[in-house]
OpenMM code with the backbone's topology and positions (N, CA, C; nanometers):
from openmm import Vec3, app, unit

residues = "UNK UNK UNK UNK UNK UNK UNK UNK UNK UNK UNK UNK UNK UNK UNK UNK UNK UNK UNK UNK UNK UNK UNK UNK UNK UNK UNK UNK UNK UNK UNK UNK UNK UNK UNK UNK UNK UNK UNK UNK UNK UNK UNK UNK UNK UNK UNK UNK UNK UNK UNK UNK UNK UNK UNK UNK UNK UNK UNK UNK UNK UNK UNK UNK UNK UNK UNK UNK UNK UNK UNK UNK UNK UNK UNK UNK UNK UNK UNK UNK UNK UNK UNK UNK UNK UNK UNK UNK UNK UNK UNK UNK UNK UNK UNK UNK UNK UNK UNK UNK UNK UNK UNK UNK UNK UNK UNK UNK UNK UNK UNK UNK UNK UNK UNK UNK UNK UNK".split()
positions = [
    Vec3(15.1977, -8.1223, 12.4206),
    Vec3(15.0918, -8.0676, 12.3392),
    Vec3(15.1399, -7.9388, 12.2753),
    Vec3(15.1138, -7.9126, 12.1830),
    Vec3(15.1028, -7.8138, 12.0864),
    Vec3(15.0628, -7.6310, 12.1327),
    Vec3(15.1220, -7.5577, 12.1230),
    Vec3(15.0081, -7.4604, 12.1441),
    Vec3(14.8813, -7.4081, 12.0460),
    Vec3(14.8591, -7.4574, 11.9514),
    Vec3(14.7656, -7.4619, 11.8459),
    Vec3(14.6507, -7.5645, 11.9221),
    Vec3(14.7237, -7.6679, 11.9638),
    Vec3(14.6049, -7.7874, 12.0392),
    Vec3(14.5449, -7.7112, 12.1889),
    Vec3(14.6507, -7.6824, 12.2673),
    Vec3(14.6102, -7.5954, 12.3561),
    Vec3(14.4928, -7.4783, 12.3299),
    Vec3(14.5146, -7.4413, 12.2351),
    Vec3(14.4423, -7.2809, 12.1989),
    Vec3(14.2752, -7.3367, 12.1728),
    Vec3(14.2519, -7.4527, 12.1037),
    Vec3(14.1960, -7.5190, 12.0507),
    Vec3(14.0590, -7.6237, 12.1315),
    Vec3(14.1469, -7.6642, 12.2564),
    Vec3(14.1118, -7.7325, 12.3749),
    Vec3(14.0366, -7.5963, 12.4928),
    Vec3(14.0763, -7.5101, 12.4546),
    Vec3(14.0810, -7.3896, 12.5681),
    Vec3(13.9242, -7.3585, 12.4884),
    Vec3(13.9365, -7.3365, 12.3632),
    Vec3(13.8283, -7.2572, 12.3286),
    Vec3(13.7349, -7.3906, 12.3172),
    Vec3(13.7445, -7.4844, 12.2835),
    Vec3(13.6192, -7.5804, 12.3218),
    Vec3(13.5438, -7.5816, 12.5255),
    Vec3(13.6964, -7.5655, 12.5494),
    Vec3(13.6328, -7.5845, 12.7049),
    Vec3(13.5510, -7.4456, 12.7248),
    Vec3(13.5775, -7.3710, 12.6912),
    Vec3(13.5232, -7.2206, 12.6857),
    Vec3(13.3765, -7.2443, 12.6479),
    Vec3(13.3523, -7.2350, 12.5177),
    Vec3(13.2070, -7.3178, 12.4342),
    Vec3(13.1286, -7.3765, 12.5395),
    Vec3(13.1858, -7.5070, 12.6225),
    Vec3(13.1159, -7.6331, 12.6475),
    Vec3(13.0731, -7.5054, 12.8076),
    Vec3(13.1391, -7.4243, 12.8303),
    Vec3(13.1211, -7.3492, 12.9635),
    Vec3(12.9971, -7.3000, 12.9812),
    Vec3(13.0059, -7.2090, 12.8547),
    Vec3(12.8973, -7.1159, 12.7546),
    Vec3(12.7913, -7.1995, 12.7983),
    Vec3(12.7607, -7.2805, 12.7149),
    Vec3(12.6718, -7.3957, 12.6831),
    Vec3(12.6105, -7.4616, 12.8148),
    Vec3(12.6683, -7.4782, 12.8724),
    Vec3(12.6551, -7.5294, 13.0369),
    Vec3(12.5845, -7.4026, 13.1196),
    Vec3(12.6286, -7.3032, 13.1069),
    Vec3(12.5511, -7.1639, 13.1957),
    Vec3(12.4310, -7.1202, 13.0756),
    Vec3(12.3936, -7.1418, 12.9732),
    Vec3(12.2626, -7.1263, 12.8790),
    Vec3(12.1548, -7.2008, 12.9430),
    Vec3(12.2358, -7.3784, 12.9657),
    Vec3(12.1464, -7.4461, 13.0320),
    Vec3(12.0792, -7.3994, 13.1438),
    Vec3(12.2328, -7.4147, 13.2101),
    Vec3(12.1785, -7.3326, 13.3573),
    Vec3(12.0515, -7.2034, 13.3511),
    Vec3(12.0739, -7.1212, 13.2768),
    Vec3(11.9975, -6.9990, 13.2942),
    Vec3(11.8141, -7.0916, 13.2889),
    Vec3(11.8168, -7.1840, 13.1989),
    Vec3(11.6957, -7.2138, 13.1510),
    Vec3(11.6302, -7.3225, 13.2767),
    Vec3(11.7226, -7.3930, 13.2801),
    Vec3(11.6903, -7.4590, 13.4182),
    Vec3(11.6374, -7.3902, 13.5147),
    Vec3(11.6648, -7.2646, 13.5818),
    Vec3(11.6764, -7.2400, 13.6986),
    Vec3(11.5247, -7.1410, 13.6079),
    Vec3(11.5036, -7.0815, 13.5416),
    Vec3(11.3987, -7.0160, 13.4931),
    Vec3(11.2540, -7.1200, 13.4634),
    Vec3(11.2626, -7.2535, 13.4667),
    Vec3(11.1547, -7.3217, 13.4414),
    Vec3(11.1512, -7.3676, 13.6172),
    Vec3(11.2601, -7.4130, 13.6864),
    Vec3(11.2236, -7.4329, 13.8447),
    Vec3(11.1526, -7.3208, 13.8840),
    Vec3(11.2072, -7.2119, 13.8704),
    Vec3(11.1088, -7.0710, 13.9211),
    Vec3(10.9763, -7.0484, 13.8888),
    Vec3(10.9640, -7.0659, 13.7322),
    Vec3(10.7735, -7.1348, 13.6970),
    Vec3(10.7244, -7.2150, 13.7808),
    Vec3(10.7938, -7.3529, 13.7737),
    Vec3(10.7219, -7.4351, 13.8284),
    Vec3(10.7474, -7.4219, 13.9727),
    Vec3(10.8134, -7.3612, 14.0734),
    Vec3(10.7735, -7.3422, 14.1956),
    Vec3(10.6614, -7.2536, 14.1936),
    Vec3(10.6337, -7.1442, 14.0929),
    Vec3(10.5343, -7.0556, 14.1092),
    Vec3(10.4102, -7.1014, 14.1222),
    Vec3(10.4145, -7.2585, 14.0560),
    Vec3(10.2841, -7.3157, 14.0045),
    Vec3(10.2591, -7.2505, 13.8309),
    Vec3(10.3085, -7.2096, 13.7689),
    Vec3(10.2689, -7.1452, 13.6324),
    Vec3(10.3021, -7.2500, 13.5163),
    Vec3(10.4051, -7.3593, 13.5575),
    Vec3(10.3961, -7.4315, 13.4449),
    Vec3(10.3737, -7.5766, 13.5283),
    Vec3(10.3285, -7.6724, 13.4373),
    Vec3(10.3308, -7.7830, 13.4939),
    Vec3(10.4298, -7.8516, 13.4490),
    Vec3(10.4950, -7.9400, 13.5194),
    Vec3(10.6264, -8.0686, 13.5292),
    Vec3(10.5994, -8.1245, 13.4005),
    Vec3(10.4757, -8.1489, 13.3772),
    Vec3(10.4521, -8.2971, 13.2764),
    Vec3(10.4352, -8.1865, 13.1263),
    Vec3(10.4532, -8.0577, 13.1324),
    Vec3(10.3875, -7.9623, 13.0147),
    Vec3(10.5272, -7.9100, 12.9675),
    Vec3(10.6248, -7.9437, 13.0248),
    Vec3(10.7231, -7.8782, 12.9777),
    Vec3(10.8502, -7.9315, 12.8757),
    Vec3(10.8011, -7.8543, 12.7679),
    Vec3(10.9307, -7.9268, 12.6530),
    Vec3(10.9743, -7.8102, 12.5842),
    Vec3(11.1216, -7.7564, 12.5784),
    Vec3(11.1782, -7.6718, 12.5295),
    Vec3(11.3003, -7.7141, 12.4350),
    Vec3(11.2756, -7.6799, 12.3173),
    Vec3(11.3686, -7.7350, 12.1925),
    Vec3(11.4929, -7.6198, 12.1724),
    Vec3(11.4897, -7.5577, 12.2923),
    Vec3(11.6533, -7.4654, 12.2553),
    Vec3(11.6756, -7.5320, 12.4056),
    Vec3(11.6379, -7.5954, 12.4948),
    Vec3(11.6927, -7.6868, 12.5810),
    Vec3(11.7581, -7.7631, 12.5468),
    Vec3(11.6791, -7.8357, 12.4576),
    Vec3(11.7214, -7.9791, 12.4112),
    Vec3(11.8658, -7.9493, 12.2919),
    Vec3(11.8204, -7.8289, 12.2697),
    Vec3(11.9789, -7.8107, 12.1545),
    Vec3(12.0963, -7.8212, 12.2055),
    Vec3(12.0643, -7.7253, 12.3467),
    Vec3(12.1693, -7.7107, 12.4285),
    Vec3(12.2628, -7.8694, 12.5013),
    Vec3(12.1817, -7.9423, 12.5216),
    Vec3(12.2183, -8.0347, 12.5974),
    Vec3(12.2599, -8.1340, 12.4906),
    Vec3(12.1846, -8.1220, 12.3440),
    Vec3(12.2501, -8.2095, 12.2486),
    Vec3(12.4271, -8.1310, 12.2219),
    Vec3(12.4008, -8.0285, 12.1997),
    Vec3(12.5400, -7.9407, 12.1606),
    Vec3(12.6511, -7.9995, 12.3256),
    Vec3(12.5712, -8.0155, 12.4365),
    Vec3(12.7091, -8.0410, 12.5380),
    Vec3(12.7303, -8.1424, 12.5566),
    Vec3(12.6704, -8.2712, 12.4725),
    Vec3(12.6674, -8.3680, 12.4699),
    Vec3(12.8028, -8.3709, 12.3565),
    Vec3(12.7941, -8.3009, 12.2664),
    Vec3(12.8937, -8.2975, 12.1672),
    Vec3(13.0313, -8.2553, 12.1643),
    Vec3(13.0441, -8.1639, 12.2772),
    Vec3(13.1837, -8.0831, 12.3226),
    Vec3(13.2161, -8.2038, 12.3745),
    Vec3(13.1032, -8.3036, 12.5005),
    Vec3(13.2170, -8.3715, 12.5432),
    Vec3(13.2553, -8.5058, 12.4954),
    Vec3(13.1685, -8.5654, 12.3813),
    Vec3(13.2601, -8.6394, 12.3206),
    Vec3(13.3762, -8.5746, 12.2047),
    Vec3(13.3634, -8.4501, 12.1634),
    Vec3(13.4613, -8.4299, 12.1258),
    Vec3(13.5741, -8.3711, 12.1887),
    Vec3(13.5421, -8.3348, 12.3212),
    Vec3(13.6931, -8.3028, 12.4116),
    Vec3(13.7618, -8.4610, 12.4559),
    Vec3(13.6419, -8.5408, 12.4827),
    Vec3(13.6759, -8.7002, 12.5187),
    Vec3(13.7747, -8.7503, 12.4505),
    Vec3(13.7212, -8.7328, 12.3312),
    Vec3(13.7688, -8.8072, 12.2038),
    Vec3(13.9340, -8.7794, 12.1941),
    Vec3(13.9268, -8.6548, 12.1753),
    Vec3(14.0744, -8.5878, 12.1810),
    Vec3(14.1710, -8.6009, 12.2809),
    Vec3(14.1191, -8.6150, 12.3846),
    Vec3(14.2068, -8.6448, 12.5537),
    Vec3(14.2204, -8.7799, 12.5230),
    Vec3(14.1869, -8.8942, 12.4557),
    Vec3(14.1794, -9.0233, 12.4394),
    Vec3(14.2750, -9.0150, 12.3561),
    Vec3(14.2933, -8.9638, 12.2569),
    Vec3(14.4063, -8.9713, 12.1061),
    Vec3(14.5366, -8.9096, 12.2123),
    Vec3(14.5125, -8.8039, 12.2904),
    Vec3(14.6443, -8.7404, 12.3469),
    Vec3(14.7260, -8.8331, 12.4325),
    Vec3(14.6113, -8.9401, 12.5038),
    Vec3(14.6502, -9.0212, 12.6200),
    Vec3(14.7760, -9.1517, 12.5412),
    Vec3(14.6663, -9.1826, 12.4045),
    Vec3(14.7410, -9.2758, 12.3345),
    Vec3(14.8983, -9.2337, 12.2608),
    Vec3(14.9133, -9.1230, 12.2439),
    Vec3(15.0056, -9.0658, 12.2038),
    Vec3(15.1101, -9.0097, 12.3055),
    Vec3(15.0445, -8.9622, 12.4663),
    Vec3(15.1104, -8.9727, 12.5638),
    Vec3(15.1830, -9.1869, 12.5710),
    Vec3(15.1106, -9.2200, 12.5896),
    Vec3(15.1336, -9.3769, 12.6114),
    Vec3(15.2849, -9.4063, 12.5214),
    Vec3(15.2826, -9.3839, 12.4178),
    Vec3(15.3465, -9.3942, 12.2394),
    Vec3(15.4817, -9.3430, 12.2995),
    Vec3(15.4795, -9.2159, 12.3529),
    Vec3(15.5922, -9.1410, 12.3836),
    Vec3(15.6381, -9.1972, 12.5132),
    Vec3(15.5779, -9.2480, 12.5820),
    Vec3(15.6309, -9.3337, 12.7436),
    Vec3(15.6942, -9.4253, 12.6737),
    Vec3(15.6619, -9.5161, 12.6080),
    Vec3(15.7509, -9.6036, 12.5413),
    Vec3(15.8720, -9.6063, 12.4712),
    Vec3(15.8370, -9.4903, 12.4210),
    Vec3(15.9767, -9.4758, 12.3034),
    Vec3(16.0743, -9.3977, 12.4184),
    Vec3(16.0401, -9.3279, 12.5498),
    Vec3(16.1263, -9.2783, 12.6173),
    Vec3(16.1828, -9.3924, 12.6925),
    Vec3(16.0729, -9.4717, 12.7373),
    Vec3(16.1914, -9.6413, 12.8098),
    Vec3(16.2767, -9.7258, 12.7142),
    Vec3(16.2193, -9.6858, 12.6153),
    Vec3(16.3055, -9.7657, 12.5012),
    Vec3(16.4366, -9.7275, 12.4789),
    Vec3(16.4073, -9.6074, 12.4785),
    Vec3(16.5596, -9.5044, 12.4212),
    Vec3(16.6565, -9.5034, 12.5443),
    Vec3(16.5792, -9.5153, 12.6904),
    Vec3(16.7098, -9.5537, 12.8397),
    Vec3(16.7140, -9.7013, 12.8329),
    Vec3(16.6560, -9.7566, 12.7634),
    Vec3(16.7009, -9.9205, 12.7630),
    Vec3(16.8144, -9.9106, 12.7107),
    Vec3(16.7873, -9.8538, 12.5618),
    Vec3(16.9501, -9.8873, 12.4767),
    Vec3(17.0283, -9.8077, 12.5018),
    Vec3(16.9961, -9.6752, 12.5677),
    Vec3(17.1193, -9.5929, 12.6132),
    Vec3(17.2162, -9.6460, 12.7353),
    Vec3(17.1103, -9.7085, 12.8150),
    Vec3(17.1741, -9.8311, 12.9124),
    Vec3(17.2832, -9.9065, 12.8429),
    Vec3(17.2252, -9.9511, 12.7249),
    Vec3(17.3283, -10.0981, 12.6380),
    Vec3(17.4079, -10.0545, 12.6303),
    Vec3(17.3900, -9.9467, 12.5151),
    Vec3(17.5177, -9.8235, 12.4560),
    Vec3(17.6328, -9.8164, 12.5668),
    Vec3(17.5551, -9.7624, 12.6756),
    Vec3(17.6774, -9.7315, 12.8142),
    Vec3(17.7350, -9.8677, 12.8462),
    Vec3(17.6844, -9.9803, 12.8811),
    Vec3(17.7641, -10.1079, 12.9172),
    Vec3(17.8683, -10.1454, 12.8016),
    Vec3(17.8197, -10.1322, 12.6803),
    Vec3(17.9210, -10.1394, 12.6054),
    Vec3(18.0441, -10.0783, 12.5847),
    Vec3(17.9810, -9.9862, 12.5687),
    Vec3(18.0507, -9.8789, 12.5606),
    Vec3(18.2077, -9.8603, 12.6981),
    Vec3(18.1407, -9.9169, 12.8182),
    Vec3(18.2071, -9.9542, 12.9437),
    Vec3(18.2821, -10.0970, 12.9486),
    Vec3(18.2390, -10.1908, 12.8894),
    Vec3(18.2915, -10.3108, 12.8428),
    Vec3(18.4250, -10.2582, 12.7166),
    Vec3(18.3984, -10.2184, 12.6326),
    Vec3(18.5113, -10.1788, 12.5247),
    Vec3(18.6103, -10.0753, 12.6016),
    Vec3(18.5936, -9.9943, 12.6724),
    Vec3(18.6587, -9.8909, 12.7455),
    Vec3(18.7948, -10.0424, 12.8699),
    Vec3(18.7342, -10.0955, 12.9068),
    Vec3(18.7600, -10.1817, 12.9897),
    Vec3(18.8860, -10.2511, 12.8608),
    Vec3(18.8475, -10.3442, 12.8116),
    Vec3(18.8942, -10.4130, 12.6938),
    Vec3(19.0267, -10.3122, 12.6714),
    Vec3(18.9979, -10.2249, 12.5922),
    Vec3(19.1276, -10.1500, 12.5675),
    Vec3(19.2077, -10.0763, 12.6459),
    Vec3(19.1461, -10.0775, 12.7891),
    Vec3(19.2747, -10.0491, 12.8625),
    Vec3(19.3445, -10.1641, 12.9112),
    Vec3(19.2635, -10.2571, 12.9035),
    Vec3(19.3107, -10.3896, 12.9525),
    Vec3(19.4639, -10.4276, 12.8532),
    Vec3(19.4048, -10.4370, 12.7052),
    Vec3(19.4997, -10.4316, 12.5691),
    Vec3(19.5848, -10.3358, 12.6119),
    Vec3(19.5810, -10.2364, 12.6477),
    Vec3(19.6913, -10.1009, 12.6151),
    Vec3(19.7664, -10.1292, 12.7521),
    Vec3(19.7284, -10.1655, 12.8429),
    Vec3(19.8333, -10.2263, 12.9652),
    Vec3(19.9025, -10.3256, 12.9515),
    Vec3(19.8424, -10.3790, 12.8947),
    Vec3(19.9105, -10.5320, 12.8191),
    Vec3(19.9988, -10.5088, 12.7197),
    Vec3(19.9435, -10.4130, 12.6359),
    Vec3(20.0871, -10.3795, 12.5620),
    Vec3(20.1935, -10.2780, 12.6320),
    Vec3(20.2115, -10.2291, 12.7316),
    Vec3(20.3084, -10.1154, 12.7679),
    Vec3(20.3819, -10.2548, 12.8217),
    Vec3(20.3132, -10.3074, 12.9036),
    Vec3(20.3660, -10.4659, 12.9947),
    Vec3(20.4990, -10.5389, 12.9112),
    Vec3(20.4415, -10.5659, 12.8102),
    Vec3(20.5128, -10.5817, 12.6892),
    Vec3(20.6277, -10.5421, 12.6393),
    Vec3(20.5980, -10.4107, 12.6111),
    Vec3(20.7036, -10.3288, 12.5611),
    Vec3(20.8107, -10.2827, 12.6998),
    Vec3(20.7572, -10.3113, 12.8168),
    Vec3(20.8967, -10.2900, 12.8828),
    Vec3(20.9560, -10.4225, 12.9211),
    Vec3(20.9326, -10.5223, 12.9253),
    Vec3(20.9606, -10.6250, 12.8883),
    Vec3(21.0386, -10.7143, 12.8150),
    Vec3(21.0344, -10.6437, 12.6946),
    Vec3(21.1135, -10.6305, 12.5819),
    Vec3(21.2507, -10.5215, 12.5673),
    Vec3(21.2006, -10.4277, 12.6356),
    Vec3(21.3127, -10.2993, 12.6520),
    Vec3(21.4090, -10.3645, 12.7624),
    Vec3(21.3825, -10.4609, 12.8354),
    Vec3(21.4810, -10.4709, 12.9644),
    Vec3(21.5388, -10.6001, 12.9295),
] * unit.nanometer
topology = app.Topology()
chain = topology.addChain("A")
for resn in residues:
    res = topology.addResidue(resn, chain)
    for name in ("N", "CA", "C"):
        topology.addAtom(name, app.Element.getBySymbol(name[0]), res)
């Protein structure tokens, strides 16, 4: 990851934190009514509640969303890294096969040439 994506991810998780302790504050301030008896259960509707919980509804499909694209792009890069020790594997057998081959040839020719010298 990026440090731009990092910086980015940090300050959403930050936000969605925010957003989560707003709730909290409001939550725990309508339980305290209603343990008091001052509000009733069935009377209570608060539209900076409901913002809140729509807004953390939104961090986490958009942190979701993004950990999903990273995962697929993690995935993308697992592949192309087994791919690249597959053929670096080949590369080396070959590479060990031709190494083989020409010393095989180059013994074969010294074999040769003293052979010829005697």
């Amino acid at each position: 990851m990026s440090d731009n994506t990092n910086v980015i991810l940090k300050k959403y998780l930050q936000d969605l934190i925010l957003e989560l302790k707003k709730l909290k504050a409001i939550l725990e301030f309508e339980n305290t009514k209603i343990t008091q008896g001052i509000i009733d259960i069935l009377e209570i509707t608060n539209p900076k509640k409901d913002l809140i919980v729509n807004s953390i509804n939104n961090y986490y499909t958009t942190i979701n969303s993004w950990l999903k694209t990273q995962e697929q792009i993690q995935e993308e890069i697992n592949k192309l890294i087994k791919d690249t020790l597959s053929l670096k594997e080949m590369i080396y057998t070959q590479y060990k096969n031709t190494y083989k081959m020409l010393k095989k040839d180059i013994c074969s020719k010294k074999s040769n040439t003293k052979n010829t010298i005697f």
